[in-house]
PyMOL CGO cylinders between C-alpha atoms (Angstrom):
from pymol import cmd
from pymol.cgo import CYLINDER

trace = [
    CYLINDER, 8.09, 10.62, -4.06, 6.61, 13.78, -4.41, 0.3, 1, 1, 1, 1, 1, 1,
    CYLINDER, 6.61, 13.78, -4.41, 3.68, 14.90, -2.43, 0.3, 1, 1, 1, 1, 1, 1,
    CYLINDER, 3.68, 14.90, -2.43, 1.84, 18.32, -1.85, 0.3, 1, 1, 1, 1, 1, 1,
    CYLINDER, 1.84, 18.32, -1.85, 1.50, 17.29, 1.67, 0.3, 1, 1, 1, 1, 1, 1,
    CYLINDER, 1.50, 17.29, 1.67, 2.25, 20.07, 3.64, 0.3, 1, 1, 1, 1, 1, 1,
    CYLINDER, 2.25, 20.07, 3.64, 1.24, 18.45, 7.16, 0.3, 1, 1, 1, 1, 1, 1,
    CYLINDER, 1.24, 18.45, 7.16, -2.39, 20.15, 7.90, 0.3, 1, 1, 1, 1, 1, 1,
    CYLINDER, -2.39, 20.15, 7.90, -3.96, 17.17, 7.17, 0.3, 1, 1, 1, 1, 1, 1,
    CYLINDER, -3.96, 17.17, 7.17, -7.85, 17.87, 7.62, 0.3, 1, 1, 1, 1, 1, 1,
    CYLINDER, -7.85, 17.87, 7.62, -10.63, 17.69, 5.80, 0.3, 1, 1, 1, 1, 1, 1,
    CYLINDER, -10.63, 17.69, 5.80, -13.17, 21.10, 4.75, 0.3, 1, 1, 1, 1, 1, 1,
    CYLINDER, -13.17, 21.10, 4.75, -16.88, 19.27, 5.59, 0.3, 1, 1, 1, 1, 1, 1,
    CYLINDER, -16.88, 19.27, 5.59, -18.23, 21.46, 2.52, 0.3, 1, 1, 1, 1, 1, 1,
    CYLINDER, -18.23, 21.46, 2.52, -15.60, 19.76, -0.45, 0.3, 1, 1, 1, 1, 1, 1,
    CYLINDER, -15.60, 19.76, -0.45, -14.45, 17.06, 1.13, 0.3, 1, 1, 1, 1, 1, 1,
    CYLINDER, -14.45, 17.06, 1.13, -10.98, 18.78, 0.33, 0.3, 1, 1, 1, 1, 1, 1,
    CYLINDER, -10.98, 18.78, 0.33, -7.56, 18.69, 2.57, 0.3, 1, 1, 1, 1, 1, 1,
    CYLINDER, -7.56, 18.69, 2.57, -7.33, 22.57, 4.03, 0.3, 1, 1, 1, 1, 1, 1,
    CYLINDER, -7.33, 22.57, 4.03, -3.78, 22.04, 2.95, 0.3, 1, 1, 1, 1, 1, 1,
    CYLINDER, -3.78, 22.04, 2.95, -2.83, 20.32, -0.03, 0.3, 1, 1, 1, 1, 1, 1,
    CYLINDER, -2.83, 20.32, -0.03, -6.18, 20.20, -1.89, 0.3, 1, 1, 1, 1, 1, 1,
    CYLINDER, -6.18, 20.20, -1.89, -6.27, 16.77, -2.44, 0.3, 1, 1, 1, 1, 1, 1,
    CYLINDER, -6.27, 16.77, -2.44, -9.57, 14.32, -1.25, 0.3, 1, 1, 1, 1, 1, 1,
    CYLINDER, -9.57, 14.32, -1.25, -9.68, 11.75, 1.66, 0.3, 1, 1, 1, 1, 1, 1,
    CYLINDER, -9.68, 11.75, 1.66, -9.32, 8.92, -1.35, 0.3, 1, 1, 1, 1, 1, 1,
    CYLINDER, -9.32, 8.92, -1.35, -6.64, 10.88, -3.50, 0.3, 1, 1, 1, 1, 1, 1,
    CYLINDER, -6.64, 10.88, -3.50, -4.87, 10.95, -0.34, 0.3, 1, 1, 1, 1, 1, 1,
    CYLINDER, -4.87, 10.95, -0.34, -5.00, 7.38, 1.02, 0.3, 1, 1, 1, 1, 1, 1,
    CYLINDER, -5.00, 7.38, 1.02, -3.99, 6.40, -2.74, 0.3, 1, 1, 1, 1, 1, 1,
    CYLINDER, -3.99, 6.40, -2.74, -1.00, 8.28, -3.52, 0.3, 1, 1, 1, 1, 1, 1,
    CYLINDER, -1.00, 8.28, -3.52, 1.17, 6.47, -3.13, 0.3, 1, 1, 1, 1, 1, 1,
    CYLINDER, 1.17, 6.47, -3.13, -0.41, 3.89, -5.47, 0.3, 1, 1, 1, 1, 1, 1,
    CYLINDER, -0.41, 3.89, -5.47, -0.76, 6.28, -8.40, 0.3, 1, 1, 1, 1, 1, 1,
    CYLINDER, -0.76, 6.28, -8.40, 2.16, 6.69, -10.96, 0.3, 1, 1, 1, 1, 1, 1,
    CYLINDER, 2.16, 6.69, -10.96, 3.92, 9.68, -11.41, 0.3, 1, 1, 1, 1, 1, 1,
    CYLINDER, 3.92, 9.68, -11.41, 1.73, 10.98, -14.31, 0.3, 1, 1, 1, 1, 1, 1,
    CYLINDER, 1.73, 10.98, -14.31, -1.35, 10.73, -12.14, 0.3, 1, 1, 1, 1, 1, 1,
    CYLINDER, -1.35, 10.73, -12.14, 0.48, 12.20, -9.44, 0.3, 1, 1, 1, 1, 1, 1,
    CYLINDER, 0.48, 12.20, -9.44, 1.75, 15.25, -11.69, 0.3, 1, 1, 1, 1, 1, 1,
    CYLINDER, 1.75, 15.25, -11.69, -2.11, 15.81, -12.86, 0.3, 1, 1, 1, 1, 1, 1,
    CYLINDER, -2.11, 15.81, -12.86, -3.73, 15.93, -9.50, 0.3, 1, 1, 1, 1, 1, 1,
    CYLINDER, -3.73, 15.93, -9.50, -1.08, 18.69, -8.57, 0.3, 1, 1, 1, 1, 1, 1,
    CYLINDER, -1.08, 18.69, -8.57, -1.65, 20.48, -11.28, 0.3, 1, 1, 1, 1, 1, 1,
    CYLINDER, -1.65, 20.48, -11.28, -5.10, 21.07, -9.97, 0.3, 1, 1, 1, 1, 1, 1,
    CYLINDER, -5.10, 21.07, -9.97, -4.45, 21.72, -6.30, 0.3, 1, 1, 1, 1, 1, 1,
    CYLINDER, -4.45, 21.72, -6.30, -3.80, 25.38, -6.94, 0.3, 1, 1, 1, 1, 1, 1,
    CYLINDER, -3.80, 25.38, -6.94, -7.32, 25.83, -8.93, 0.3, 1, 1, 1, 1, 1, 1,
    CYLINDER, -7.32, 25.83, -8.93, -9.29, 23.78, -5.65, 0.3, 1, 1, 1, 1, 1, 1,
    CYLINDER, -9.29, 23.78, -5.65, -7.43, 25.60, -2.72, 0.3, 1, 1, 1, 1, 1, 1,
    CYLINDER, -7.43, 25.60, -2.72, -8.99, 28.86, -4.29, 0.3, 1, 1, 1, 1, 1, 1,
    CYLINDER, -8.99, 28.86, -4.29, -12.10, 27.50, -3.88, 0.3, 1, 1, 1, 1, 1, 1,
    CYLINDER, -12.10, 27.50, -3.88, -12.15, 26.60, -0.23, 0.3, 1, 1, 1, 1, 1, 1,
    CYLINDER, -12.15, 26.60, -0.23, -11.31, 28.85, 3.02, 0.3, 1, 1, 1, 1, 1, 1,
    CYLINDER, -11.31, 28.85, 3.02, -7.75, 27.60, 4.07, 0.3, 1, 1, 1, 1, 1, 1,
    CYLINDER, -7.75, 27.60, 4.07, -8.57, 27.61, 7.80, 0.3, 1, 1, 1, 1, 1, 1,
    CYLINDER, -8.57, 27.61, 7.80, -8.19, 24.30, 8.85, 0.3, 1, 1, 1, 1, 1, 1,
    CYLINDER, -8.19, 24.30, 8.85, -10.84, 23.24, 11.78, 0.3, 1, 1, 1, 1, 1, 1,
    CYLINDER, -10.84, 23.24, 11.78, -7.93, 22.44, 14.78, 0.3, 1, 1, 1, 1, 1, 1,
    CYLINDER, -7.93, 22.44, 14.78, -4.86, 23.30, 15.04, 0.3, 1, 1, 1, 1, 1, 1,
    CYLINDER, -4.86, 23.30, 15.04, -2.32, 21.57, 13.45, 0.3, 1, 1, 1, 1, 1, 1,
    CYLINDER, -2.32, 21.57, 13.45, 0.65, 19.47, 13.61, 0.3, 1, 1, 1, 1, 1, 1,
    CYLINDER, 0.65, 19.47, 13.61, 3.03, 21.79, 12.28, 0.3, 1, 1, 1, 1, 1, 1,
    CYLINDER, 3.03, 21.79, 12.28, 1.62, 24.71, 14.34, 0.3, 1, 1, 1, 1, 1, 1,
    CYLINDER, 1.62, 24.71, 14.34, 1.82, 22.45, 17.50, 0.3, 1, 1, 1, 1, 1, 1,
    CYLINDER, 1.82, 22.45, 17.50, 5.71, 21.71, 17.45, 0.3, 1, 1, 1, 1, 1, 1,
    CYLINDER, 5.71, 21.71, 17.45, 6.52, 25.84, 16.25, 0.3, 1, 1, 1, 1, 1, 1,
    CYLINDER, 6.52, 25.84, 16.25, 4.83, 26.78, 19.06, 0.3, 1, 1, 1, 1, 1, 1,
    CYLINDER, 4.83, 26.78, 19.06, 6.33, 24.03, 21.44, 0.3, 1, 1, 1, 1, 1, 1,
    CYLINDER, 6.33, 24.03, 21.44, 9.69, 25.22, 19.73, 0.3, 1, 1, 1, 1, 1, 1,
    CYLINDER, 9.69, 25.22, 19.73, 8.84, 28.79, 20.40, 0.3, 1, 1, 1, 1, 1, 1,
    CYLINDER, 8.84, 28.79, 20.40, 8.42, 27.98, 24.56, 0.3, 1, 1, 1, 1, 1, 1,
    CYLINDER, 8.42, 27.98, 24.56, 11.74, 26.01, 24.60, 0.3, 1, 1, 1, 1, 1, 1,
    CYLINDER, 11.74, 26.01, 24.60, 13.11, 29.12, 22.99, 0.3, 1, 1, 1, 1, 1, 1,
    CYLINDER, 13.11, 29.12, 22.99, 15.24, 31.06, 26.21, 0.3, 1, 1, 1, 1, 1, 1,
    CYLINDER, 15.24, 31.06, 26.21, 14.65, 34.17, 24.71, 0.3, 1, 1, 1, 1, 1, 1,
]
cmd.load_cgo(trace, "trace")
């Protein structure tokens, strides 16, 4: 399935938009409901909302967590 997910995964207080993929707290709980048309069109507006919110998410994240966990396993 496709997703814009790109494991950030919190919420901007101001839009009510994911710091990552753009999408709301509702678009996200129902994606996987939503056919592949409906899917297509809220992706095609992702790019237009990320502009419009500061892409700093408020803690760190998931993905930042394990490359720095991966970066003090690292011997070198």
């Amino acid at each position: 399935m496709l997703t814009p997910c790109i494991l950030v995964c919190s919420l901007d207080d101001k839009t009510g938009l994911c710091f990552g993929c753009g999408r709301t707290r509702d678009e996200i709980g129902l994606w996987t409901t939503y056919t592949d048309g409906e899917r297509q069109a809220i992706m095609a507006a992702l790019p237009a909302r990320l502009e419009g919110i500061e892409r700093r998410p408020r803690r760190e994240t998931r993905r930042r967590q394990l490359a720095s966990r991966s970066r003090e396993d690292d011997p070198c």
